[in-house]
C-alpha positions in Angstrom: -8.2 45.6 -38.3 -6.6 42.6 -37.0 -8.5 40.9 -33.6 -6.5 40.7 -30.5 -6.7 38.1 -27.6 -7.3 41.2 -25.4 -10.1 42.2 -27.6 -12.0 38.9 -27.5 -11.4 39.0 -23.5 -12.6 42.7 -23.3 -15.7 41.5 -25.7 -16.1 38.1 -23.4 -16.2 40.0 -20.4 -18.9 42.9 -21.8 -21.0 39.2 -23.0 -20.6 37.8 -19.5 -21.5 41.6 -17.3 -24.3 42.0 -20.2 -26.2 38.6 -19.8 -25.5 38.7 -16.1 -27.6 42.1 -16.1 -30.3 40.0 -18.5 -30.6 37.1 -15.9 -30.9 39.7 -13.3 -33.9 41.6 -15.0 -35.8 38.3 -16.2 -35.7 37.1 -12.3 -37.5 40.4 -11.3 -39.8 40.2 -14.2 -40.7 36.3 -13.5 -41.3 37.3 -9.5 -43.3 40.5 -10.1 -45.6 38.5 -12.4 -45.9 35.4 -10.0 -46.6 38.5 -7.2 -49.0 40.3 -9.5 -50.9 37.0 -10.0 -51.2 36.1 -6.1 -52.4 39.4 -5.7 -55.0 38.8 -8.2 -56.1 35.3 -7.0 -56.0 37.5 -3.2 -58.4 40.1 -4.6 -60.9 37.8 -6.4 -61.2 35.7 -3.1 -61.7 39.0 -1.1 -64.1 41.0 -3.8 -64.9 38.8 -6.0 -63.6 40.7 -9.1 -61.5 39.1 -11.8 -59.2 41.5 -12.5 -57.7 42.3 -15.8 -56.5 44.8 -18.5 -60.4 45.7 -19.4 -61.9 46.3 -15.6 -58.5 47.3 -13.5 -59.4 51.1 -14.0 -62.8 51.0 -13.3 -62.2 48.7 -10.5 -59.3 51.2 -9.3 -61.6 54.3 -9.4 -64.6 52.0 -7.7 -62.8 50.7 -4.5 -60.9 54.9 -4.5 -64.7 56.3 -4.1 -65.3 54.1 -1.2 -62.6 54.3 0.3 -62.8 58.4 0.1 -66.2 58.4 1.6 -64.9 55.9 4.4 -62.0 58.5 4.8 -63.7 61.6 4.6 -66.5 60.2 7.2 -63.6 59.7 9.3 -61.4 62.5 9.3 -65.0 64.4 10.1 -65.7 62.4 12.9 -61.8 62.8 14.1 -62.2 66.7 13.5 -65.1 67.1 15.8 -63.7 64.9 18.8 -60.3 67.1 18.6 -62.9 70.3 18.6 -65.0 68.9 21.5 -68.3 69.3 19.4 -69.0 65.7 19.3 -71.7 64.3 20.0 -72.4 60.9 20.0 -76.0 60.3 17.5 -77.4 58.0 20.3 -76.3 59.0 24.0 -75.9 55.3 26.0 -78.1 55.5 28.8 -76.4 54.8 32.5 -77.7 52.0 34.1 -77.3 50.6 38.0 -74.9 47.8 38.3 -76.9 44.8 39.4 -76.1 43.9 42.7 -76.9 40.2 44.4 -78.4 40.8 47.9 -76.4 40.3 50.7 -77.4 37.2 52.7 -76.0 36.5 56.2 -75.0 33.1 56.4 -76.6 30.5 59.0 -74.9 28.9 61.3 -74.9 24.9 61.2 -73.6 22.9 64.2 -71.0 20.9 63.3 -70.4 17.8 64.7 -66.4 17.1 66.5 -65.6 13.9 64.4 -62.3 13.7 65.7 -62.5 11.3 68.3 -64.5 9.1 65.8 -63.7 5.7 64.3 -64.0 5.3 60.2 -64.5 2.0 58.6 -65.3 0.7 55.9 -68.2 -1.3 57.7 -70.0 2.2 58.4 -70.1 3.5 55.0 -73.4 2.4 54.0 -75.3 3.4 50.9 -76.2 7.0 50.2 -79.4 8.5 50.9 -82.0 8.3 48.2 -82.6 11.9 47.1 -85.2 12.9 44.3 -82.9 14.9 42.0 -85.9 16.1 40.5 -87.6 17.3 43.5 -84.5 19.0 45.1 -84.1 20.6 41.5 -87.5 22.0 41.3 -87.4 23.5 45.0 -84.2 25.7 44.1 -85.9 26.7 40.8 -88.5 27.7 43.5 -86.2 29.4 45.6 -87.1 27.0 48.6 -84.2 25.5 50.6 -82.7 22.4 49.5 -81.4 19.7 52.2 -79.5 16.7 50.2 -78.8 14.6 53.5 -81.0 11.9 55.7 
């Protein structure tokens, strides 16, 4: 059998489509193991369980339980509420909205300051006021008058 230059192309180009198709498969192998690893770093920082070949069906089987007891506590609770027999373990016990009293306010005369002259010649000091006191007497509930 004598070897063409259309067979080498033919074989060239089944070479080419077959180690395209490799490349291909080793890029999905080396990102499902990098994924598979996250997930396992993920897992031991959320459970704190090492996974591996020995404990993945155990661990598997483990986490399946609880999360069927979870589910099936659930779907109970969910079955009586579409029923209407629920009925909540602890009833919550209706209580009065607290309401401040009402006070009228008080009138105050205020003084027309229109006509009046500012300077800075009449703004004298503050009045000395005992911080203290004035605190203590609204603690008290007594009135509290922070001018002269």
């Amino acid at each position: 059998m004598k070897i063409t230059p259309l067979m080498v192309e033919a074989l060239n180009k089944k070479a080419m489509a077959l180690n395209s198709d490799r490349q291909r498969k080793l890029g999905a192998l080396e990102a499902a193991k990098e994924a598979y690893e996250k997930a396992v770093q993920a897992y031991k920082q959320k459970y704190g369980v090492q996974l591996d070949d020995t404990n993945l069906q155990s661990e598997y089987e483990t986490m399946f339980s609880k999360l069927q007891v979870e589910y099936e506590a659930l779907n109970t609770l969910i079955l009586s509420i579409e029923s209407g027999a629920y009925a909540p373990a602890k009833a919550v016990p209706v209580v009065a909205p607290v309401v401040a009293p009402v006070v009228a306010p008080v009138a105050t005369p205020v003084e027309d300051v229109s006509q009046q002259q500012f300077t800075p010649a009449g703004w004298g000091k503050a009045p000395a006021v005992d911080l203290n006191k004035s605190f203590e007497n609204m603690l008290a509930g007594k009135s509290v008058k922070f001018s002269s």
